[in-house]
Structures are given as C-alpha cells and as structure tokens.
ROVEX-463585 format. One record per residue: residue number from 1; residue in three letters; chain; y, z, x of N, C-alpha, C, O in turn. Coordinates in Angstrom, 1 decimal. Example, Ala and Ser with C-alpha at 12.3 -4.5 7.8 and 13.67 -1.06 7.14 Angstrom:
   k   r c   n_yy   n_zz   n_xx  ca_yy  ca_zz  ca_xx   c_yy   c_zz   c_xx   o_yy   o_zz   o_xx
   1 Ala A   -5.7    7.8   13.2   -4.5    7.8   12.3   -3.3    7.8   13.2   -3.3    8.5   14.2
   2 Ser A   -2.2    7.1   12.8   -1.1    7.1   13.7    0.0    7.9   12.9    1.1    8.0   13.4
end
This chain:
   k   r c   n_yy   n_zz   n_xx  ca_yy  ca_zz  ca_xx   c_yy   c_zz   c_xx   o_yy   o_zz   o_xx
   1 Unk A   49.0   48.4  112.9   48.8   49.7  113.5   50.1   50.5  113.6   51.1   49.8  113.7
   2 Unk A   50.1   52.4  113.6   51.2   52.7  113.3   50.8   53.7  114.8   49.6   53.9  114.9
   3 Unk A   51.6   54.3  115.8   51.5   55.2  116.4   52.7   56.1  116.6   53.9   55.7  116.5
   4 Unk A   52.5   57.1  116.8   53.4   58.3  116.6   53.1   59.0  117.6   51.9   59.4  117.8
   5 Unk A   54.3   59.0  118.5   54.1   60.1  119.8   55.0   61.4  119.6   56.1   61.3  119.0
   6 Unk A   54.5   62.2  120.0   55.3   63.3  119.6   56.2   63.9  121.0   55.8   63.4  122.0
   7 Unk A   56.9   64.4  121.1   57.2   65.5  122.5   58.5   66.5  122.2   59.5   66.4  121.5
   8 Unk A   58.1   67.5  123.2   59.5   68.5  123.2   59.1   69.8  122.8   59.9   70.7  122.4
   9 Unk A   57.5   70.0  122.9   57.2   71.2  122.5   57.3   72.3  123.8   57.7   71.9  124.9
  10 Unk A   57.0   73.5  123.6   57.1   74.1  124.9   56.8   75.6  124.3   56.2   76.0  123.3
  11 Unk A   57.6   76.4  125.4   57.5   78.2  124.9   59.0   78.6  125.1   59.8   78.4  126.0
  12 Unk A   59.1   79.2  123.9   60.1   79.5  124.0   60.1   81.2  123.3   59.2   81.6  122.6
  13 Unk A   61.1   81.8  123.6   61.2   83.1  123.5   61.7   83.5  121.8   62.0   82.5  121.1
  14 Unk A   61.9   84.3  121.5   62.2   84.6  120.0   63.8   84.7  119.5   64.3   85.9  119.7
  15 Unk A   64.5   83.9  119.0   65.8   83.5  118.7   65.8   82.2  119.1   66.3   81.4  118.4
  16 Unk A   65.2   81.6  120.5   65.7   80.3  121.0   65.4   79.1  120.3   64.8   79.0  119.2
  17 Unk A   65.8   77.8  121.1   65.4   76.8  120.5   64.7   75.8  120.9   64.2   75.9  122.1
  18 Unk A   64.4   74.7  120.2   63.4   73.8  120.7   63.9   72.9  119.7   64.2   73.2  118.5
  19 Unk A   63.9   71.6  120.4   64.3   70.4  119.7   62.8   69.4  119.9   62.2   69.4  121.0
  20 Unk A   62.3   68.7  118.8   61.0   67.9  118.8   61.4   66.4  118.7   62.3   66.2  117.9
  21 Unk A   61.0   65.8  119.1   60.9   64.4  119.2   59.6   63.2  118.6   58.6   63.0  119.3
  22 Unk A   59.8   62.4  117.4   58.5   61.9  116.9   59.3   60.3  117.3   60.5   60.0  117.3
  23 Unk A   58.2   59.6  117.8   58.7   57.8  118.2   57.6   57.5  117.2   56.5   58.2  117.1
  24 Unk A   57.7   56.4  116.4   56.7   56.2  115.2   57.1   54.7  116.2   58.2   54.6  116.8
  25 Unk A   56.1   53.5  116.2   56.3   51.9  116.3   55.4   51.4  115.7   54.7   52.1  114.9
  26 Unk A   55.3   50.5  115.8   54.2   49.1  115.0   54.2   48.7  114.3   55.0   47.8  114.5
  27 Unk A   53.6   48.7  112.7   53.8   48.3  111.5   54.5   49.1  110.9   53.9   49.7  110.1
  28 Unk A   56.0   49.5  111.0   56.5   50.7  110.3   57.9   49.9  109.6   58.4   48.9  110.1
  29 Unk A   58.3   50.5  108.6   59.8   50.0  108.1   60.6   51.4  108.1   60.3   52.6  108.3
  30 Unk A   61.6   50.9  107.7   62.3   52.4  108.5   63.1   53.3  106.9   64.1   54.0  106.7
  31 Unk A   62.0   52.7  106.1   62.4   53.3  104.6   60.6   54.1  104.7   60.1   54.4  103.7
  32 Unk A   60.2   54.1  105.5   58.9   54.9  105.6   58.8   56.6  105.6   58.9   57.2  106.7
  33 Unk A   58.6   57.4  104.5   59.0   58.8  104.5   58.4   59.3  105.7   57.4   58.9  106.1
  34 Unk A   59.2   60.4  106.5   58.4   61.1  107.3   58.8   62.3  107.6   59.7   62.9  107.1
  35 Unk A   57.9   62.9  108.7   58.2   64.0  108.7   57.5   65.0  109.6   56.8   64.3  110.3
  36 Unk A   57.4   66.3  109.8   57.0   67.2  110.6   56.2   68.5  109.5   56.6   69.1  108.5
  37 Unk A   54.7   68.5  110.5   54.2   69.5  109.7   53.9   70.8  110.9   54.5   70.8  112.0
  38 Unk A   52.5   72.1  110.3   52.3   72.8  111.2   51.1   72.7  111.0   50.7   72.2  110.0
  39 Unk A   50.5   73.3  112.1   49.3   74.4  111.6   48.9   75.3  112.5   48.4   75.0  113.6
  40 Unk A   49.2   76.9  112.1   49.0   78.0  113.3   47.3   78.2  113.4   46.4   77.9  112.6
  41 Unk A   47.2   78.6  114.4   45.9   78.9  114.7   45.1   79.8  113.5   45.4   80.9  113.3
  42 Unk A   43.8   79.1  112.7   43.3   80.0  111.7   44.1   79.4  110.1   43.6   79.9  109.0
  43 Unk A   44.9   78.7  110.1   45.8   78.1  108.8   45.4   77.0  109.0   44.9   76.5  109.9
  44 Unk A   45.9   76.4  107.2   46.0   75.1  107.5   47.1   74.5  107.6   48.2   75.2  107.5
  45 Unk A   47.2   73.1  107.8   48.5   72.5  108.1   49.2   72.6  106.9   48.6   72.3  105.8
  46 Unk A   50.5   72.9  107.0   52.2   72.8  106.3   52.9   72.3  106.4   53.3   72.0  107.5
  47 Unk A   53.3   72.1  105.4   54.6   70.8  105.4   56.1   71.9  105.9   56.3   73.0  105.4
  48 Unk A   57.0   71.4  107.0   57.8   71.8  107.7   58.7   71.3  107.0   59.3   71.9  106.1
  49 Unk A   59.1   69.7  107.4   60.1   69.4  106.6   60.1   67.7  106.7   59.4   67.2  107.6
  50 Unk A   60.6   66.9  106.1   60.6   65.4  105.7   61.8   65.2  105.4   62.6   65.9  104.9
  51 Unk A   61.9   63.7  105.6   62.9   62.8  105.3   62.7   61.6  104.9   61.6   61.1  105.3
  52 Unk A   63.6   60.9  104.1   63.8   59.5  103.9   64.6   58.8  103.1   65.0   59.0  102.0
  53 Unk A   64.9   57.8  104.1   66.0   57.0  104.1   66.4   57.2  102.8   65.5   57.1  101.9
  54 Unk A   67.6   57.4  102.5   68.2   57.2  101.6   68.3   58.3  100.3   69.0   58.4   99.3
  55 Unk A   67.4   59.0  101.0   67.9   60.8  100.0   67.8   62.0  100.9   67.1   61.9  101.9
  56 Unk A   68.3   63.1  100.5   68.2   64.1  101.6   67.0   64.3  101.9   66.0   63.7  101.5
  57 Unk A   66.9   65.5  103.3   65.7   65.9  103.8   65.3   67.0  102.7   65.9   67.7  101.9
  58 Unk A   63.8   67.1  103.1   63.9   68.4  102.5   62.5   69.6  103.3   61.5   69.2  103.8
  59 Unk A   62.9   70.7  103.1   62.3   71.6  104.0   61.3   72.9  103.2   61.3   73.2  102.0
  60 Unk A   60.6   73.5  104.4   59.8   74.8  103.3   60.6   75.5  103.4   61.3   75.5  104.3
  61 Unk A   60.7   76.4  102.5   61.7   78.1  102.5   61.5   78.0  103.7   62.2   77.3  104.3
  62 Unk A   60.6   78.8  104.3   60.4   79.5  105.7   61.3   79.2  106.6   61.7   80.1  107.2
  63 Unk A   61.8   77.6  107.1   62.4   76.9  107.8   63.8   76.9  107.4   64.5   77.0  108.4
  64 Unk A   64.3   76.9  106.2   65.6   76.5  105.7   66.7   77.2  106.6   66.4   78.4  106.9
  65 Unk A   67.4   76.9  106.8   68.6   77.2  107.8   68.8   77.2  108.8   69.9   77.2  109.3
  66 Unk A   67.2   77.0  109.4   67.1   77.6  110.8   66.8   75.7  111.1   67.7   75.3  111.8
  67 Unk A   66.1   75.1  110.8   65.0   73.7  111.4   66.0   72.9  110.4   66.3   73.0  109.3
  68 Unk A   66.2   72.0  111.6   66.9   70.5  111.0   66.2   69.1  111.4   65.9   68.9  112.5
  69 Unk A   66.0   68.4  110.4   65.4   67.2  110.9   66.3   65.7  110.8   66.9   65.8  109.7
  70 Unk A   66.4   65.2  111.1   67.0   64.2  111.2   66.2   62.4  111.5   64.9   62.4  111.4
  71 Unk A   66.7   61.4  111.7   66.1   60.4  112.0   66.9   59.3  112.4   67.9   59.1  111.7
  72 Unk A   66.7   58.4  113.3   67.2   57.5  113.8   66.6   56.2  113.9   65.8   55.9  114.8
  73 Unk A   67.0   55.3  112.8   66.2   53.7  112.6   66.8   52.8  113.4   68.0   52.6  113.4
  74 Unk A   65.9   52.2  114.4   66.1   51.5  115.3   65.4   50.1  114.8   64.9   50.0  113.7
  75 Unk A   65.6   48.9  115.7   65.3   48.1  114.9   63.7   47.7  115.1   63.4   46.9  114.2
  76 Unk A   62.5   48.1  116.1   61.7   48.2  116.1   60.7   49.8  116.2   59.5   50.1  116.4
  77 Unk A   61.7   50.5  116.0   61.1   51.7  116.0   61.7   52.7  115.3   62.8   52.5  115.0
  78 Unk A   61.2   54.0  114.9   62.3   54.7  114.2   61.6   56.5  115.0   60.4   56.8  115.1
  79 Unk A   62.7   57.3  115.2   62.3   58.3  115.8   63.3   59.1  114.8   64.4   58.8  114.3
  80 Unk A   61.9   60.6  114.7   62.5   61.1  113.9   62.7   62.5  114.8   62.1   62.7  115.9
  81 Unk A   63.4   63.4  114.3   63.8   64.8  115.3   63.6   65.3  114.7   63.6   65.0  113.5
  82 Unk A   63.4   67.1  115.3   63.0   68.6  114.5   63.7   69.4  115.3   63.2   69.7  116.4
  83 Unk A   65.0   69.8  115.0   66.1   70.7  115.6   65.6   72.0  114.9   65.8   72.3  113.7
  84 Unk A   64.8   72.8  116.0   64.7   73.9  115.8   65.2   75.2  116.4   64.8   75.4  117.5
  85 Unk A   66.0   76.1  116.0   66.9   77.0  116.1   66.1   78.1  115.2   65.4   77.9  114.2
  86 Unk A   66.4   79.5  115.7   66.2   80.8  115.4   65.1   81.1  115.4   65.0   82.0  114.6
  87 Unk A   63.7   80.9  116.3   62.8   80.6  116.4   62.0   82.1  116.2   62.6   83.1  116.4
  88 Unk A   60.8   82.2  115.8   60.5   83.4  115.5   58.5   83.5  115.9   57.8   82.6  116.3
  89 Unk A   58.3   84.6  115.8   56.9   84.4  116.7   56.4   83.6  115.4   55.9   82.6  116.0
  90 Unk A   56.1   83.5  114.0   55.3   83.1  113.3   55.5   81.3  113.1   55.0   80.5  112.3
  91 Unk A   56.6   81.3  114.2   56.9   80.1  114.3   55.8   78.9  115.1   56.1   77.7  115.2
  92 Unk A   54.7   79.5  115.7   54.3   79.4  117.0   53.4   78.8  115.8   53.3   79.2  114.6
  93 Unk A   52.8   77.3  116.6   51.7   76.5  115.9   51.9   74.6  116.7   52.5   73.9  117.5
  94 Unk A   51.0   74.7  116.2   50.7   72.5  116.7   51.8   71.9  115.8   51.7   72.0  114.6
  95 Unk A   52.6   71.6  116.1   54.1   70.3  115.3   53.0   69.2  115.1   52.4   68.7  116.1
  96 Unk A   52.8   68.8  114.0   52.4   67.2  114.1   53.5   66.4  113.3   54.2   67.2  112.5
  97 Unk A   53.9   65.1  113.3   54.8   63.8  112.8   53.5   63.3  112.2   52.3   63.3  112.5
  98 Unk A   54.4   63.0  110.9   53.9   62.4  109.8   54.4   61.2  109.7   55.6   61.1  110.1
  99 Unk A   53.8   60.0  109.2   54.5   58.8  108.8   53.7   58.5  107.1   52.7   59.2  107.0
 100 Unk A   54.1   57.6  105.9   53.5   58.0  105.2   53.9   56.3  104.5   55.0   56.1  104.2
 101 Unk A   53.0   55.6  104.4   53.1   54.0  104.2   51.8   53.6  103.4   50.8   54.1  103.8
 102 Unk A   51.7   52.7  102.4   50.9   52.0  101.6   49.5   53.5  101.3   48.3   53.6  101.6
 103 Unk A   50.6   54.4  100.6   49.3   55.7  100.4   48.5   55.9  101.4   47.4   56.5  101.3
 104 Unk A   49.0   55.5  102.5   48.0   56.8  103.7   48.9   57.6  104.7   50.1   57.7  104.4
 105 Unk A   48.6   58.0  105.3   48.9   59.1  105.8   48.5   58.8  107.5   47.4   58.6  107.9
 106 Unk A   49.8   59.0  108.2   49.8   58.5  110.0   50.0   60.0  110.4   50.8   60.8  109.9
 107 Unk A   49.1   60.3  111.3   49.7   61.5  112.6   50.1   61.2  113.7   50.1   60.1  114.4
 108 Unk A   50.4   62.2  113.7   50.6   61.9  115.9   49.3   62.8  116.4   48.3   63.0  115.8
 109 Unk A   49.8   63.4  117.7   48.2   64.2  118.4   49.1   65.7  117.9   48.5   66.7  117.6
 110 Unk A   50.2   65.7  117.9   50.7   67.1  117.5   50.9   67.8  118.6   50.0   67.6  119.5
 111 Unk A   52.0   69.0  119.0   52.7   69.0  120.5   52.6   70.7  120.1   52.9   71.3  119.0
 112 Unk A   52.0   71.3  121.3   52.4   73.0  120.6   53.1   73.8  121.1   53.2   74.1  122.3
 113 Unk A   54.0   74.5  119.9   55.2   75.1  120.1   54.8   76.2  120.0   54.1   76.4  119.0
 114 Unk A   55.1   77.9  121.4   54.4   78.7  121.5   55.6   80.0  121.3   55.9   80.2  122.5
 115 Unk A   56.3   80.9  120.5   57.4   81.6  120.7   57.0   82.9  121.3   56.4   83.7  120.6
 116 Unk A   57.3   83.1  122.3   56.8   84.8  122.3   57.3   84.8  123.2   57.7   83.9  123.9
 117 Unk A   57.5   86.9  123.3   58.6   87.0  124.9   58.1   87.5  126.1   58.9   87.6  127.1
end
C-alpha cells in the first residue's frame, strides 16, 4: 500500500506564496517518479510539475519560474515539495501528489489552493 498526504494549501492573495507538502510512505522506493498536478474547477487535471531521482525536475510552461519542486528521500518515506511563488488567480485549483510505481498511478486527496484578493 502507498499513501500520500498532502498539506500547505490555503488562500493566498495574487503575487504571494504557498509552499505544498506531499509525505508518500509504504511500499515506495525513493527512485519512484513523482509529482504535483491540478485541476481548476470545470478542467481537467494537469500536470504541474515532477521529479526523479536522478534527473532534473520538470514543469508545465505555465509554472516555469515561478513553482519549484523538490524532494527529500528519507529512509522510510520520501516527501516531496511545491515551492510556489508569483501566484496568480488562474493559479487557484485542488494540488494533488502523484506517486507513479509498477505502471500505476498513486494520489493523495489533493489540498485546495485558492489566489484571490
């Protein structure tokens, strides 16, 4: 079993920031790709941005400059982060954490990030 908790969503006003938090544990190795998606109200979900061990991250246009991800392998767990900076209203949507192991596909419940002023 893989579980993924997410947190650090909130409201935040238009330029500000928000930092996200994914804890992945259970059956996981920490060469496991992962990552952060969206989905605004009325859309479907988008890929934000991903990582894994051992080659760069990589991000949608939309995001680039502004959203950094990172990750931290622990030795039974591995959390990954979404350093979000420059925040903009079209930014506003459900964050979900991705984990992605033997061709399937892990969520979390997904945390909602709301920008407006």
């Amino acid at each position: 079993q893989v579980q993924l908790v997410e947190s650090g969503g909130g409201l935040v006003q238009p330029g500000g920031s928000l930092r996200l938090s994914c804890a992945a544990s259970g059956s996981i190795f920490s060469t496991n790709p992962m990552g952060w998606y969206r989905q605004a109200p009325g859309k479907q979900r988008e890929l934000v941005a991903t990582i894994t061990r051992g080659s760069g991250p990589n991000y949608a246009d939309s995001v680039k400059g502004r959203f950094t991800i990172s990750r931290d392998n622990a030795k039974n767990t591995v959390t990954v982060y979404l350093q979000m900076n420059s925040l903009k209203f079209e930014d506003t949507a459900v964050y979900y954490c991705n984990l992605k192991q033997w061709a399937m596909d892990y969520w979390g419940k997904g945390t909602l990030v709301t920008v407006s002023s």
